[in-house]
C-alpha positions in Angstrom: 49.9 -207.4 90.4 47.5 -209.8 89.7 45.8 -209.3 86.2 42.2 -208.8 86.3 41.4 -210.8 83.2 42.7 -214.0 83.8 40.2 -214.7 86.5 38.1 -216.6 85.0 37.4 -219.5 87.7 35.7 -216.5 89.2 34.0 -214.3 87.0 32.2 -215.0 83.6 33.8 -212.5 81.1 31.3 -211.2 78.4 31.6 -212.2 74.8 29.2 -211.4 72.3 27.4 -214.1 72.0 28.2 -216.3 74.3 26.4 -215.0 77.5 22.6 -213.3 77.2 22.9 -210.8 79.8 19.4 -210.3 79.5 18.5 -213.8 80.7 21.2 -214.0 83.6 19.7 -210.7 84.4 16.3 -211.7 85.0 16.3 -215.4 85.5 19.6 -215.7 87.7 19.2 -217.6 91.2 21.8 -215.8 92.8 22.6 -212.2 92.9 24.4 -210.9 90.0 26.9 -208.5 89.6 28.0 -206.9 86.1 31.0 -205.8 86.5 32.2 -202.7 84.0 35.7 -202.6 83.4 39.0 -202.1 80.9 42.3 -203.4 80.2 43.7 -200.2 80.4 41.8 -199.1 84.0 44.2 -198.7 86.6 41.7 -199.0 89.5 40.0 -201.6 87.7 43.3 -203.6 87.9 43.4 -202.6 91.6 40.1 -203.9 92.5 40.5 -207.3 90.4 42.0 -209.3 93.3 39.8 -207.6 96.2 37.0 -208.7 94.6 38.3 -211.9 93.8 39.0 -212.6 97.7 35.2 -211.9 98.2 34.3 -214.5 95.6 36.8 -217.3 97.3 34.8 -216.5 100.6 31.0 -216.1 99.1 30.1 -218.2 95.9 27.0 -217.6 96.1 26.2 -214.5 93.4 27.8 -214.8 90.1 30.0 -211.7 88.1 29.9 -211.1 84.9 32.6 -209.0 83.6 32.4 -206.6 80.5 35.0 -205.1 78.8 33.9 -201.4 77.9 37.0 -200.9 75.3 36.1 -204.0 73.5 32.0 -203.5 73.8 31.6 -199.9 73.8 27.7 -200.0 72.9 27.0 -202.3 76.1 28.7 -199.5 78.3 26.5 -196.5 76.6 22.8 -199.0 76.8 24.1 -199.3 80.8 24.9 -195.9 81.2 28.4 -196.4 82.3 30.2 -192.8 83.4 33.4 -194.2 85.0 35.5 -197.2 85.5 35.3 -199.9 87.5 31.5 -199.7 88.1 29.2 -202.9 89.4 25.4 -203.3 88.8 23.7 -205.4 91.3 20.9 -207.1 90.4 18.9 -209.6 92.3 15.4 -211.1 90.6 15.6 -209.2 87.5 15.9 -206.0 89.2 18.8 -203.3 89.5 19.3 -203.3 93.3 22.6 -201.2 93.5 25.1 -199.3 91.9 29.0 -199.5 92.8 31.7 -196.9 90.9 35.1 -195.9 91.7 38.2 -197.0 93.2 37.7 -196.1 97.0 39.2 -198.8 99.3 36.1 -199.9 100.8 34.0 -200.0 97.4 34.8 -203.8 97.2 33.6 -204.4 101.0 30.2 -202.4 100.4 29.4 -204.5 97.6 30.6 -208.1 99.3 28.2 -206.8 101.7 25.3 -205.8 99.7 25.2 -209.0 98.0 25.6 -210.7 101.6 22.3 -209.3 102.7 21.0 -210.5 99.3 21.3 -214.1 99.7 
């Protein structure tokens, strides 16, 4: 199984500090995703390479992953209720909300952000 947090050619994974989600929020060209998830999330895990498919076929929105163990108070400002979930954002504005682990979570998304661009 492929671990979700060593994709980083992929995905941008949030540390304190070193990414102002506010700014990639609001100023990002390209749709962006935030992507809510943990090391110990089973579906999270299971999702991790379906979503990194989408990104080898479609580089044009950018994910940033968060890890809700390590920053807890990011996950309570965004609300989070359940693992994995996905904000979608597009010109500064929440476009779409993705939680769960149902198979087709990953295509809905890919194709949300398709229509996007």
């Amino acid at each position: 199984m492929v671990d979700d947090f060593s994709l980083q050619k992929y995905w941008i994974t949030y540390q304190e500090g070193s990414v102002d989600l506010d700014n990639e929020i609001k100023n990002s060209k390209v749709p962006l995703v935030l992507y809510f998830s943990a090391k110990w999330c089973g579906p999270c895990k299971l999702m991790a390479p379906m979503l990194e498919e989408k990104l080898e076929q479609n580089k044009n929105f950018k994910v940033i992953k968060i890890e809700t163990d390590k920053y807890e108070d990011l996950a309570m400002d965004f609300e989070i209720q359940g693992l994995p979930t996905f904000y979608v954002y597009q010109k500064g504005a929440k476009v779409d909300t993705f939680m769960g682990s149902k198979e087709d979570l990953v295509d809905r998304l890919y194709q949300k952000i398709s229509s996007l661009n």
